[in-house]
N, C-alpha and C positions, 0 to 999 in steps of 0.2 A: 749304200743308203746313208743319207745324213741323218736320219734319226737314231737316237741312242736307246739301249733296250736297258732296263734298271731289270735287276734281279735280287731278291731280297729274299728274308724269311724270320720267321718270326713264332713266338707260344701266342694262340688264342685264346686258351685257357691251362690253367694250373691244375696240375694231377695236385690228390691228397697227400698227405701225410699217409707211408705206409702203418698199416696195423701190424697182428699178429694172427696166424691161421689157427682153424682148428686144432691142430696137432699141438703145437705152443699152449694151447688155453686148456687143453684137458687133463692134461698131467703134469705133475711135477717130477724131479729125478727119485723122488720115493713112492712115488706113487698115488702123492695123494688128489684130492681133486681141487682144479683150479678155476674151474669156472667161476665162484666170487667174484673173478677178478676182472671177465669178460670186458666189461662197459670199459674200462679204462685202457682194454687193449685195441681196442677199434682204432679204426685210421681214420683219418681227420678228414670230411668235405671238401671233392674237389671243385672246380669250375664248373660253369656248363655255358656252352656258345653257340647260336646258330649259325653255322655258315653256310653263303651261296656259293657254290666253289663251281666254275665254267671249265668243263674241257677244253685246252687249247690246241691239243694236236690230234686229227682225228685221221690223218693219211699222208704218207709222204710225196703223194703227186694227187693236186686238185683241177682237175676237165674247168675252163674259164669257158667261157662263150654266152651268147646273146639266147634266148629262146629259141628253141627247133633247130638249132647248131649241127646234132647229134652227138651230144654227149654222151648221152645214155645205151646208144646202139655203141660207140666206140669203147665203153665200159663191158658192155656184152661180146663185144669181138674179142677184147683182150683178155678177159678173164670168164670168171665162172658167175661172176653175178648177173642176175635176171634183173634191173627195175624196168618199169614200164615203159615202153617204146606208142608213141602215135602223134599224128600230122597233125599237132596242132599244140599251140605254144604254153610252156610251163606246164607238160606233163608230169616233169618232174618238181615236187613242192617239198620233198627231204635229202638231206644228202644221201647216194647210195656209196658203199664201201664194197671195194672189189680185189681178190691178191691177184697180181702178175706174178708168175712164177719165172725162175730161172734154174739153168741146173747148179747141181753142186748145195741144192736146199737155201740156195737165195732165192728173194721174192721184195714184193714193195706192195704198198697197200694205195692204190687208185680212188677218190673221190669223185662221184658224177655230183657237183654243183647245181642247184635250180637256175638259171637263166639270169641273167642278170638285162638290165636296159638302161636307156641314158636316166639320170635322174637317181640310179639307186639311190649314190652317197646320200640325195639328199633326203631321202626315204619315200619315192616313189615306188608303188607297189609293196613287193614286199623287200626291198632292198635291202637294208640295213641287215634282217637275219639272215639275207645269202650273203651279204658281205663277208659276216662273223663266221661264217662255215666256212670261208675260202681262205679266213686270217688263221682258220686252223692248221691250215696243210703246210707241208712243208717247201714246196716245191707247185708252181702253176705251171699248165701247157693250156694253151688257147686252143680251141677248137670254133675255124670257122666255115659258115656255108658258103663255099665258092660257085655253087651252080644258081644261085638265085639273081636273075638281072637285075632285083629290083635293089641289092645291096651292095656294096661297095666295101671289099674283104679289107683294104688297108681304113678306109675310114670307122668300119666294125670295132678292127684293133685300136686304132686312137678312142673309140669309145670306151673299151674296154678297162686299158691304161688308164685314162681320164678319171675311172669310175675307182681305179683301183686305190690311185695315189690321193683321191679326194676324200676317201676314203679313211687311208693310213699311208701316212708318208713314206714313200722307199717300197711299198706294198709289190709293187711292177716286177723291183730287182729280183722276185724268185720265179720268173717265168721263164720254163727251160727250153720251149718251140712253139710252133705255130703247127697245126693239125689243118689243114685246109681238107675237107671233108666234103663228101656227095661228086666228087670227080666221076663217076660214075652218069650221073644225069648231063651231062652237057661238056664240050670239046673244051678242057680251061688251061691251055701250056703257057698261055700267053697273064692269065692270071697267077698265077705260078709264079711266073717269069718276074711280074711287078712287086709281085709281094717281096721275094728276094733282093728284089731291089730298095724295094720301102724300109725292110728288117735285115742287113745283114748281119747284124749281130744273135739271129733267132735262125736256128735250122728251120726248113721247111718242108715237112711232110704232106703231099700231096696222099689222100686216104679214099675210101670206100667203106665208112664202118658197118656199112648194111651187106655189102657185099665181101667183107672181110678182105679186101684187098689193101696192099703195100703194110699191114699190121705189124709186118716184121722190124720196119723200120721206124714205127712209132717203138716198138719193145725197145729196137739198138738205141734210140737217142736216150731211152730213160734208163737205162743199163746200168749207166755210173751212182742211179741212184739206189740200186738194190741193197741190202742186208741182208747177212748171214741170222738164219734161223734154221737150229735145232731142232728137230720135234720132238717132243716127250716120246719115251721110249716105256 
């Protein structure tokens, strides 16, 4: 990515001046009592600041794709999350969070995305705040409908791309495949075929997320992105 990422930090507000506790104020080494002296052992007013503070990472792999894609079913194939699955566009209007598991107590946390269309960046529909939920994730995979005649899966991805980097510069560079989905509805070897030819810098998994087929190999491409996690004992 040519953009540069600045990282900083900073006091938004100043603690006080520590006091003295109870114990301090009540006794002296003879015993006698010290409370007199209370007012002048207090700690000194600190700051107070409102801050809007934004979640920036909400999953280390974020589902990209157009409306009715299947993101949402390929969220439910792979893991344990339920969001709401139906035929018909922007079902989904929140990000949903999902763990992939792996053995040995690694796992990654999955993103089902709302739908994105041409126009987001420039805030058509609700573009802008699926934008901001996909700039959370660490890692994007596209997920797109190969079985619909009426769409064209490489020109999908240039819109996608388009929306991404208009967006935020370099935004694209975290996209680890392509999920070509609903292989199930219609014969597409030969769609396949061109997308690997359009992407070959992008693995290309050929899926069924309703019918839970090839799932294994959506898990092996995301593999290298898992973490070690502990569980409380």
């Amino acid at each position: 990515s040519k953009c540069g990422v600045s990282q900083s930090s900073g006091i938004n507000a100043e603690y006080g001046g520590g006091g003295k506790g109870n114990t301090v104020l009540s006794l002296d080494k003879e015993g006698h009592d010290r409370y007199f002296c209370r007012e002048k052992e207090l700690g000194s007013e600190g700051q107070i600041a409102e801050l809007y503070l934004e979640m920036k990472i909400i999953a280390d792999v974020g589902l990209v794709g157009l409306p009715n894609a299947g993101k949402s079913s390929l969220l439910r194939a792979i893991s344990a999350a339920k969001p709401r699955v139906a035929a018909y566009p922007f079902t989904t209007l929140r990000p949903h969070i999902g763990v992939v598991h792996y053995d040995g107590y690694h796992r990654l946390r999955m993103a089902d995305i709302p739908g994105l269309i041409e126009g987001s960046s420039l805030g058509h529909g609700l573009g802008i705040s699926f934008l901001k939920h996909i700039e959370r994730c660490k890692n994007l995979l596209y997920v797109v409908d190969v079985s619909n005649p009426n769409e064209d899966p490489i020109k999908t991805i240039e819109i996608l791309e388009s929306e991404l980097n208009a967006f935020k510069c370099g935004m694209s560079d975290t996209i680890c495949g392509i999920v070509a989905n609903k292989i199930d509805q219609i014969n597409v070897p030969d769609t396949i075929i061109e997308l690997g030819k359009a992407f070959p810098h992008y693995p290309i998994i050929p899926t069924s997320a309703l019918l839970k087929r090839n799932i294994t190999s959506v898990r092996k491409v995301l593999e290298p992105l898992k973490y070690l996690h502990i569980p409380d004992r």
